[in-house]
N, C-alpha and C positions, 0 to 999 in steps of 0.2 A: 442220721447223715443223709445227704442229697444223694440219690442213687447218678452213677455216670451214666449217661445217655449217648449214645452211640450210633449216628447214623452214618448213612456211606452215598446217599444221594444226589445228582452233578449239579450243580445251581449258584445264585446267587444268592448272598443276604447281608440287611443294611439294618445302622442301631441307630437309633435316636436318643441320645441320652441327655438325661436332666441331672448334672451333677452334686452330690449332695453329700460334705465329707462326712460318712456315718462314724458314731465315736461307739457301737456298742462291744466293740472289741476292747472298748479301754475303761476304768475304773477301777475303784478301790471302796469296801466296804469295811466298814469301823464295828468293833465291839468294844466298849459301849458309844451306843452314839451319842451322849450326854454323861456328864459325870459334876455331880452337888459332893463335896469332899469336905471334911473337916480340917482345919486350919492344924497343920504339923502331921497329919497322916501321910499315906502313900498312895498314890493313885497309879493304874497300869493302863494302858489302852492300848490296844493290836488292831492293825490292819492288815486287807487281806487283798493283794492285788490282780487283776486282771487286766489281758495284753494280749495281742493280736499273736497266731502263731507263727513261730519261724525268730520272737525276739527274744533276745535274753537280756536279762538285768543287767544293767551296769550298778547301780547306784540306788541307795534307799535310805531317806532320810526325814525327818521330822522336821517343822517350821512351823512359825507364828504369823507368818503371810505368804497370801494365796500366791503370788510373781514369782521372779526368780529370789528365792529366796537360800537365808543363812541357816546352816545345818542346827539346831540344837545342839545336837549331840556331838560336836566337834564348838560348842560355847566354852570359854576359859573361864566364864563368868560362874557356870551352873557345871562345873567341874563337881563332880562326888554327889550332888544332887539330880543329875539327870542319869540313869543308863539305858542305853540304846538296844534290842537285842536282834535277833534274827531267829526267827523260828524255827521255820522249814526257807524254801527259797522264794515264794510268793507269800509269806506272813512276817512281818516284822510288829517290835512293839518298842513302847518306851516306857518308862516306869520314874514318874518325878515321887521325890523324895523329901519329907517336910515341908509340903505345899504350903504358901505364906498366898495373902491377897493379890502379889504380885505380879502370881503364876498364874490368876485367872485370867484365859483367855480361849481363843480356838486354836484347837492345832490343828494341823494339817500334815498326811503322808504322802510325801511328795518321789517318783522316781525316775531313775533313766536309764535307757537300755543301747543297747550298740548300732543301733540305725538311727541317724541323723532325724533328729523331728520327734524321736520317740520317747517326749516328755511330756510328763503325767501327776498334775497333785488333785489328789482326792477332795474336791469340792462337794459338799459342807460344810466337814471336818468334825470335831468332837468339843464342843462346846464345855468347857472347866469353869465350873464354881466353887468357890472355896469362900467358908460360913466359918465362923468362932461359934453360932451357937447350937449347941447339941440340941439335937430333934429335927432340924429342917432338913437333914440327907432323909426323914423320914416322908417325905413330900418329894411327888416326883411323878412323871407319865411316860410309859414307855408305849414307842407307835410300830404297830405291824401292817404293811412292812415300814421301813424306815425312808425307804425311797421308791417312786413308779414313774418309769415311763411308759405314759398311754399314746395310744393312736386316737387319733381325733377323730372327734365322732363317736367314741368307746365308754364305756360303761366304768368309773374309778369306786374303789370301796377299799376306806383307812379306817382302820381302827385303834383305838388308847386304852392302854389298863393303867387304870390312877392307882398311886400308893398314898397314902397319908396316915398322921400319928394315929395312935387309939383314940379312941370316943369323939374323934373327928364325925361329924353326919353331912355326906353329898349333900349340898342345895341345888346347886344349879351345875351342868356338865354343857358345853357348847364348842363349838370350831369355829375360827376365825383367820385370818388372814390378815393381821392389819393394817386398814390405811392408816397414815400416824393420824394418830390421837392422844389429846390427853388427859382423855376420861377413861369411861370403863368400854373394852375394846368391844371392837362389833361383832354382833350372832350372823353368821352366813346365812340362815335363816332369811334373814332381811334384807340380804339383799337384792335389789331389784333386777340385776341382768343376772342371778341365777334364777330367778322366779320361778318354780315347778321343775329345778334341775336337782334341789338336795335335798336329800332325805336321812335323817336322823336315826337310826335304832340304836337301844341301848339292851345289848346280849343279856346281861347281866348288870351286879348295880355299880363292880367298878368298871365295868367293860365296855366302849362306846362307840359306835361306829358312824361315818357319815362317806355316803352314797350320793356321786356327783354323776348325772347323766349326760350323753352327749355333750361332752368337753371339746374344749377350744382353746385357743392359742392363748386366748384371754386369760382362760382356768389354768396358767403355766405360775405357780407360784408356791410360796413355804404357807403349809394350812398347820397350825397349831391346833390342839385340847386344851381347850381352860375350864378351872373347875372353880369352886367355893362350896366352903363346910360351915358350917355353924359357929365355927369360931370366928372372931373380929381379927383375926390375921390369917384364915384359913382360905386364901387365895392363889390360885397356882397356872399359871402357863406354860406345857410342857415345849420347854426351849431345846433341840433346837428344831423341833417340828418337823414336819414330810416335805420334801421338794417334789412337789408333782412339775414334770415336764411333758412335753405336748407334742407330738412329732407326725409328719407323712410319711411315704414311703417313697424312697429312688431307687432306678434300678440304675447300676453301676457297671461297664466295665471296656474294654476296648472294640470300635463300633467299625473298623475292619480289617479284618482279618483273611488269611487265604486258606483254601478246600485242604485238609489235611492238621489243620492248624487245632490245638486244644483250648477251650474259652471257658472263661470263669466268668458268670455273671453274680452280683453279687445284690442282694437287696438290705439297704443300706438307710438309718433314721436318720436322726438328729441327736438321738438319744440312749440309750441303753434298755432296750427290751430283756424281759425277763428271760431266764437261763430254760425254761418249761413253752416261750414261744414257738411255733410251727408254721411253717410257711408254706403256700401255696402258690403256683406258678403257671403264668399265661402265655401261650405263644398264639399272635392273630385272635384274640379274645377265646379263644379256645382253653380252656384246661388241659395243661402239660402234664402236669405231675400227678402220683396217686401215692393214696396212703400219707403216712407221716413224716415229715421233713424238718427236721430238728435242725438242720444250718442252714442260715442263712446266703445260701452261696447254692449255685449252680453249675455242675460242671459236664461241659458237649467235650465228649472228645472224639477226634477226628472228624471234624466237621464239613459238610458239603451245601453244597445251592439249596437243598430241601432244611437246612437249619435256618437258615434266611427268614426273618419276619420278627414283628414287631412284639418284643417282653416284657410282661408287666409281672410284680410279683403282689402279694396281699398275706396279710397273718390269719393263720387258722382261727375260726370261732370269733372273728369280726365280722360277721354276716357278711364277709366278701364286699361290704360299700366302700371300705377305704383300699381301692387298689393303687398299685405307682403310677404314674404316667407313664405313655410307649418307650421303649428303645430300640431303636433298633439295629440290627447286627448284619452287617453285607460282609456277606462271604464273595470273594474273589476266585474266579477258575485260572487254575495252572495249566501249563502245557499249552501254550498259544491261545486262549478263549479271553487273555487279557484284554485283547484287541478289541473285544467284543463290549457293549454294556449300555446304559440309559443312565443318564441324570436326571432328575427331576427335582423341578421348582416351583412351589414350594414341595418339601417331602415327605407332611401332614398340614392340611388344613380341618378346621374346624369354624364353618358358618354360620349365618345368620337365616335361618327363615326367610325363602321371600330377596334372599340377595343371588350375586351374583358371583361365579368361582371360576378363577384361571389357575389351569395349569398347565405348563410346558415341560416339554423334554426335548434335552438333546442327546443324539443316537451318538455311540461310537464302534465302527468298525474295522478290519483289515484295507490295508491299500490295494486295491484294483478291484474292489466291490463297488457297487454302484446305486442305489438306495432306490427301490422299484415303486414297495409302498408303502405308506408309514398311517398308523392307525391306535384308535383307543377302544379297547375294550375294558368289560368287567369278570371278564373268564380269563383261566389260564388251563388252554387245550391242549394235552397231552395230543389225542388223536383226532387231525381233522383241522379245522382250522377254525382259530376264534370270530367270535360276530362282528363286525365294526359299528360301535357305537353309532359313528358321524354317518352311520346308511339307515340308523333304524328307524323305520316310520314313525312309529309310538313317539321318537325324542323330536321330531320335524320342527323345527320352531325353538326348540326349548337346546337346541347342542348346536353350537359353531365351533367347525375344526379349521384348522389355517396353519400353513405352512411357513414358519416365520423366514427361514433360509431352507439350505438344501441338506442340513443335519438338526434345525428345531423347529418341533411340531407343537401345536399346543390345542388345548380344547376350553371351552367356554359353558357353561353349565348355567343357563341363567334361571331365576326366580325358583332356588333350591326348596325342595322339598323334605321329607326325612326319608321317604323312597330314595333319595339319588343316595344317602348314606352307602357308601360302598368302597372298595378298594378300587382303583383306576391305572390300568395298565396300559406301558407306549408300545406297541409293535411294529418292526418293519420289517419287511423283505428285501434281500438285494435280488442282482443278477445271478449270482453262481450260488444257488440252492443256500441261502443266508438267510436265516429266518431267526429273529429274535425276541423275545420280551422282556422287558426291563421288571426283572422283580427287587424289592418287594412289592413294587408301586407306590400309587398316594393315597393314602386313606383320609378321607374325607367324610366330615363329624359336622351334624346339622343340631345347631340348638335352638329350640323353640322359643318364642316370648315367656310361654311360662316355664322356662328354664332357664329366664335372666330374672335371677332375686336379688332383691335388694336385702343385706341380710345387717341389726343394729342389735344393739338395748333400746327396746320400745318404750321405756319409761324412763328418763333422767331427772334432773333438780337443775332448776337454775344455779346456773356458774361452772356445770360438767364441762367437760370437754367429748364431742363422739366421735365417733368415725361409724360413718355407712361405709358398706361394702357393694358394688355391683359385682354378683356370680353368675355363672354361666355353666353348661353342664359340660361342658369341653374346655381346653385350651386353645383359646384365642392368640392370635397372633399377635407377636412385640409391637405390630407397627397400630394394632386398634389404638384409637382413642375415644374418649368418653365424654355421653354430655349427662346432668343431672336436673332432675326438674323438681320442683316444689309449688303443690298446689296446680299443678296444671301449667306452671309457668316456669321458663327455661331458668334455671340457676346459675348455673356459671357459661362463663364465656370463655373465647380460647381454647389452645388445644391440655385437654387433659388426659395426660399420657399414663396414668395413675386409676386403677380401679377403685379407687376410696376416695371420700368426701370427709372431709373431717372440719370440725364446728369447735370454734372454741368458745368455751364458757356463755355456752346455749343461755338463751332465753327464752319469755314464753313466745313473743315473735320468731321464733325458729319452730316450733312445732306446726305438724303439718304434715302431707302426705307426698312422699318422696319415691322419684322412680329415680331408674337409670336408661341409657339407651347408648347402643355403639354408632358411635358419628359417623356419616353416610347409610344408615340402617334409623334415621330416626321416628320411623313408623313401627319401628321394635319396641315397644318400650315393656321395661318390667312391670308388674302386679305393683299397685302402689304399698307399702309400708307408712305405716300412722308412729310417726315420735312424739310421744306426752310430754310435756316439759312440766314438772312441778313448779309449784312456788313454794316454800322456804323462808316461814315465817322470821322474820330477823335475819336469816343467812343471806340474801341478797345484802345485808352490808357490807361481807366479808370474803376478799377473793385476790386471788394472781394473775394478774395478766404476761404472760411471754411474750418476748419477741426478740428473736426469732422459738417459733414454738416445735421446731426440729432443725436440727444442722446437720450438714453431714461435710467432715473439717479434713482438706489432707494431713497425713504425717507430718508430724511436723510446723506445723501452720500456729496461727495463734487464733484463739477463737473467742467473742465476747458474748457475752447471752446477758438481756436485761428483766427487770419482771419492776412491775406496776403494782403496787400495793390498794388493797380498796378496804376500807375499815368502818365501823361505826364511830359517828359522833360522840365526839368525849374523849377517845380512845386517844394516847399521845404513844409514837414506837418507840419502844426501849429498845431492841436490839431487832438485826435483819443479818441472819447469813447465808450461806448456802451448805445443802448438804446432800448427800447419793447415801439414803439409809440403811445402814443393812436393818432387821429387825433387833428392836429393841425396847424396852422397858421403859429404858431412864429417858432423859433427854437426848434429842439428836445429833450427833458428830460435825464441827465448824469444820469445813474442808480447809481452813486456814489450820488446821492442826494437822493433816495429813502427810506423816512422815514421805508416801511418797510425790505426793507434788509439792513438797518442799520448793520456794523460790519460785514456784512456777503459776503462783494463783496467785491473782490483785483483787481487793474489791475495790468499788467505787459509786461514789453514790451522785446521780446527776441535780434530784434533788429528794426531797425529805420524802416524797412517795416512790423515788423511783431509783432502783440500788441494780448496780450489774456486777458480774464475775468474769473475769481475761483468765483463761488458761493459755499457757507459752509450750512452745516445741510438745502437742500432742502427739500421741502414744495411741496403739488398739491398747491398753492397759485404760484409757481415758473415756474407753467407749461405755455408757451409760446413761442412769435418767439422773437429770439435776435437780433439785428442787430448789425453791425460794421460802425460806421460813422468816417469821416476825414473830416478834411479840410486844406488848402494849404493856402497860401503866396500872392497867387494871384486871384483878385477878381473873384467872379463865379467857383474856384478851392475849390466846396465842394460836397461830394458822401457818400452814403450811399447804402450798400451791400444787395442788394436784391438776391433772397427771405429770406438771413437770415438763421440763425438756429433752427431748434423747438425743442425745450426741452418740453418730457413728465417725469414726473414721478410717478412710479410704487409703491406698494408692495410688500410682496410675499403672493401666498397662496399655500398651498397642496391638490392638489384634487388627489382622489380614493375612488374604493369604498371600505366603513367604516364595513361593517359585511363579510366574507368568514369564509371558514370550512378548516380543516386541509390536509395539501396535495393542496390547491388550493396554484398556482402563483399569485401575486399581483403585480401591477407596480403602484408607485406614482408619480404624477409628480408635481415639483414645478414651477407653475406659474404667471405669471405678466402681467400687463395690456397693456407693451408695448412691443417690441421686444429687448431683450436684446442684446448684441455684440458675435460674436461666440467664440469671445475670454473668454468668463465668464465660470467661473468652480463652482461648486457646494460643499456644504458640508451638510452630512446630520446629523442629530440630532434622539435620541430617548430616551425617557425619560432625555430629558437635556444632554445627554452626548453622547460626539461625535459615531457616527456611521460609518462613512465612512472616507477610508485616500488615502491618495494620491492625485490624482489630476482625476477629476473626470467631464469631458466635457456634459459630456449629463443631464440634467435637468428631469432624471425620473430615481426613484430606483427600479431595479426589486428585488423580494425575491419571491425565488424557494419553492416551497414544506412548506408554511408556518406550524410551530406551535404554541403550545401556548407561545412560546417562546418569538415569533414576535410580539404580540398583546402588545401595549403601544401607548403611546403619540407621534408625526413621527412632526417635524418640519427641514423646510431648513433654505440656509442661502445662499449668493452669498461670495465666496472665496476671500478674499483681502479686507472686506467690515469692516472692525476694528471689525467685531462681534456685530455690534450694529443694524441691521436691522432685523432680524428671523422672520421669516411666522408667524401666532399663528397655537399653536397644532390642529394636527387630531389624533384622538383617530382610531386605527385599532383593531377591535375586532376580534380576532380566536377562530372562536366553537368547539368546540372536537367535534371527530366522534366518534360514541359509538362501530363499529367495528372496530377502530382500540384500542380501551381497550377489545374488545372481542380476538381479536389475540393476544394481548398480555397476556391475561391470559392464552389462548387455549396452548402460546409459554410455559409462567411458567409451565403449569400441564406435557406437555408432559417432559419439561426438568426434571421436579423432577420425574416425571415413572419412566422415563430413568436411573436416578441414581438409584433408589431405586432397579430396576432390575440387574444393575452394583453390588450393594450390595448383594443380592440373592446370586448369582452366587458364588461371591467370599468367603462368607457365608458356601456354598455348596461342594467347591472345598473344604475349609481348612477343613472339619470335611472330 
């Protein structure tokens, strides 16, 4: 467990967090994780659940699909054939009875506990086969473990023990993953973007193991054992294989808080790290913790200004390279020091070699203070007083400070080095012994050109789809954008707000040597990266064209996706549909059969090569890769369109901030979880009725000079969208300023003098 940490020192501290909902508190493990049954036996499987502390079970139940699904064990139909049991209170099981072909399928244990949201089905599940003929439950692979989640960047090792009948003899044992095919599945071995990442040992001869290094988001998928004996039926794929998944790290938790106050930071995946993980913990790139740290969680109690600064956490025995990104935690002082504090903007940066860095701060203090001097340093001076940056000879030339009003100061840092990397702190002095520094300050992260890589699979086949990556050794700011060059020459145009370059169905005209560069920085450029493109003796016949080759569809919305068929001569299509594979054997599932978008899928063909799929009132239940499958007239004339399409779907929400004063500017912006088309226009909404007209491209509303005017209910809406998706409301409060009803009276009294002197006069004149 996290030791409690306990300081009592007077300060400030601020969190930066990267939020990231971690599920490793939640899961469910199956015994067995596969089960081959004979036709009229009994078959039992128990699960074993895992759940965040503090919840209790409500409910635990068994299912045939992964959604909101119908209980088994409350079925009228499998009455006397299914029963249900309870173990202990985190193991239940089921136990079907006189299994028929019927019964083969995946179950799933699905459950719910007494806090809203606290629902949970155990995804793989427990794959059921059921065989008439005796001997084949004698064939089968069991994988240790059965599930991993790795850190990227980490070292994975799975291993299989085959069973098969007597006088069976191993021929060949390998791992695969399969792209579909409908031949004999592929050796991971051979594949070209793991090139020199897998390594094969076999412990023993039925005992197999394969060794993936330096894993990636890519490497996130089901890797099966397949084997073959000597017999002409002795071929086997251990179903339903290893889900390796692929995660970073977040740190988690509330980013402010007041001196006295107890904080829980939490470090947080994507995925379910092993029960034997240990973590290790950073405050200011410092080493916090010592010794073993078996939870994930960290807990300050009683916190003061000296807790203040930037946490990052990291798993023991990953050589410390995969740490989180900063957060940081601002501790607030009690007993009047509220008055007191710095904002800063931005409150990390992270640069370019060779570029140019602002940062401002604005001071806040007590009424009848008076702001003497205001300064940057890179100390924080207990005794004595710190250096001021903007004096030091050494920086003459290279630091501009300027005083933007009479509470924001800013400094200017030009042609960065990796020397300027440092923390940046705002000080000022009043008149009555006021002296303050803004901590935690900016930290400020310089990355070299050779720390902008370009990162791909160096080798592909004509008709691939890739994606480049431009990385950098720091987090760059939302607002970078990017240019890409090829051969020496500018690639794309416009602004690309997207770190990836992605190619579809590359040819050999696409290979070549590819940089990246941050636009305004384009004397940065990365180390070039060489992509092979093969040719593919006969495969250039055969291929799918998409379009569009990603969507990302709101709720609700209806979405069409089309694909371009490209075939050898001769070749006549018998059949074109669509499907989202899970793995499998036989042939691939028509989503026109998909109990649950029942009514909700059209196809439609524009012509004989070119076939598309309408989905109606989308779902996150919808969010997936689609593929385009055919087949032809002549035997072995059948393809499937890889990588496919991936449909995410969105929201909306409105984010800004909810309280300003009058005369402040405001921008809101409406946001969504995936990247919309540049073609989408906006409409905005306030109190239910329209606010904005025309056509309206940019996704944020500015308002000038608010008043009370402006203060109501603010929702969007995407344009074209039948009016049926809307954000939910953000309420915008505007506070009156009491001098601007002070001028307004001040304006009434002198106007009414004025007249009343106009009356005098005239008064005066006529007698």
């Amino acid at each position: 467990m996290v030791s409690s940490l306990i300081k009592s020192l007077p300060l400030i501290v601020v969190i930066m967090t990267a939020g990231v909902d971690g599920q490793q508190d939640w899961g469910v493990n199956y015994s067995p994780s596969y089960v081959c049954a004979l036709k009229g036996s009994t078959v039992k499987i128990s699960c074993t659940l895992t759940y965040p502390y503090g919840y209790l079970i409500r409910t635990v139940f068994w299912t045939k699909t992964a959604g909101e699904s119908p209980d088994l064990c409350s079925d009228p139909e499998k009455r006397g054939g299914i029963q249900c049991l309870s173990e202990d209170k985190d193991t239940s099981s089921i136990t079907l009875s006189d299994v028929t072909e019927a019964d083969k399928h995946v179950y799933y244990c699905r459950f719910t506990t007494n806090i809203d949201g606290g629902n949970w089905t155990g995804i793989p599940g427990v794959q059921l086969d059921v065989t008439a003929v005796d001997g084949l439950q004698d064939l089968g692979v069991n994988y240790s473990p059965s599930y991993v989640c790795a850190l990227k960047g980490s070292t994975v090792k799975i291993s299989c023990t085959l069973k098969y009948p007597p006088g069976h003899v191993i021929r060949t044992v390998f791992w695969t993953k399969p792209a579909i095919t409908d031949g004999e599945l592929p050796d991971l071995r051979n594949d070209q973007r793991k090139r020199g990442r897998v390594q094969y040992h076999s412990e023993d001869k039925d005992t197999h193991s394969i060794t993936l290094t330096n894993v990636t988001e890519a490497d996130k998928h089901v890797y099966y054992c397949r084997f073959t004996t000597n017999n002409a039926d002795g071929k086997w794929t251990g179903i339903p294989g290893v889900q390796l998944d692929v995660t970073d790290l977040q740190v988690e938790t509330q980013q402010r808080v007041k001196e006295g106050d107890s904080v829980t930071l939490t470090c947080k995946s994507s995925c379910s790290l092993t029960e034997q993980t240990t973590f290790i913990w950073f405050r200011n790139t410092q080493r916090f913790t010592e010794g073993i740290e078996k939870e994930n969680q960290l807990h300050l109690q009683s916190v003061s200004s000296s807790d203040e600064g930037n946490y990052r956490c990291a798993v023991r025995g990953n050589n410390d390279h995969l740490i989180s990104p900063d957060v940081h935690l601002n501790v607030e002082w009690v007993d009047g020091q509220q008055d007191w504090g710095v904002n800063y903007s931005p409150s990390y940066v992270c640069a370019l070699k060779g570029s140019n860095v602002k940062i401002s701060c604005t001071l806040k203090y007590p009424h009848g203070h008076v702001i003497r001097t205001a300064f940057w340093t890179k100390h924080v001076v207990t005794d004595g007083e710190s250096p001021d940056l903007c004096s030091d000879p050494e920086k003459r030339g290279g630091i501009q400070c300027l005083n933007e009003d009479k509470d924001t100061s800013s400094i200017t840092l030009t042609k960065v080095t990796e020397a300027d990397k440092h923390v940046y702190y705002c000080r000022f002095t009043t008149n009555i012994e006021g002296n303050w520094t803004g901590i935690p300050g900016v930290q400020l992260d310089i990355t070299v050109k050779t720390n902008l890589q370009v990162e791909t699979q160096q080798r592909v086949k004509e008709g691939d789809s890739v994606t480049l990556t431009c990385k950098s050794s720091c987090s760059l700011t939302e607002q970078t954008t990017f240019i890409w060059y090829r051969n020496r020459e500018r690639f794309t145009e416009g602004i690309v707000k997207e770190n990836q370059l992605h190619l579809q169905s590359v040819s050999s005209s696409d290979a070549g040597n590819y940089r990246c560069a941050v636009r305004g920085n384009d004397h940065l450029l990365s180390p070039p990266v060489y992509l092979k493109v093969d040719w593919v003796d006969g495969q250039q016949d055969w291929g799918v064209n998409y379009s569009p080759s990603y969507v990302c569809a709101l709720k609700g919305s209806t979405v069409k996706i089309s694909c371009t068929l490209k075939y050898h001569p001769g070749h006549v299509i018998r059949t074109v549909f669509w499907t989202k594979p899970t793995i499998t054997d036989g042939e691939l599932s028509d989503l026109r059969n998909d109990q649950r978008k029942r009514g909700r899928v059209q196809y439609h063909s524009e012509d004989k090569n070119t076939h598309s799929i309408t989905l109606m009132n989308v779902t996150e239940a919808d969010k997936h890769v689609y593929y385009c499958r055919f087949t032809t007239n002549i035997d072995g004339g059948k393809w499937t369109g890889i990588p496919g399409v991936q449909l995410d779907v969105t929201d909306l929400q409105v984010e800004t901030q909810q309280r300003v004063k009058e005369g402040d500017s405001v921008t809101l912006t409406c946001k969504s979880s995936c990247s919309l088309t540049e073609q989408t226009t906006f409409i905005w909404f306030r109190n239910t009725q329209r606010f904005t007209e025309g056509i309206v491209k940019e996704n944020q509303l500015h308002l000038q000079s608010v008043s009370r005017s402006d203060e109501g209910n603010y929702q969007c809406e995407i344009r074209g969208n039948n009016d049926h998706l809307i954000s939910p409301a953000v309420y915008l409060k505007v506070e009156w300023v009491q001098r601007a009803a002070l001028h307004t009276v001040s304006g009434i009294v002198a106007g009414c003098g004025g007249l009343i002197f106009i009356i005098i006069i005239i008064i005066v004149f006529i007698k």
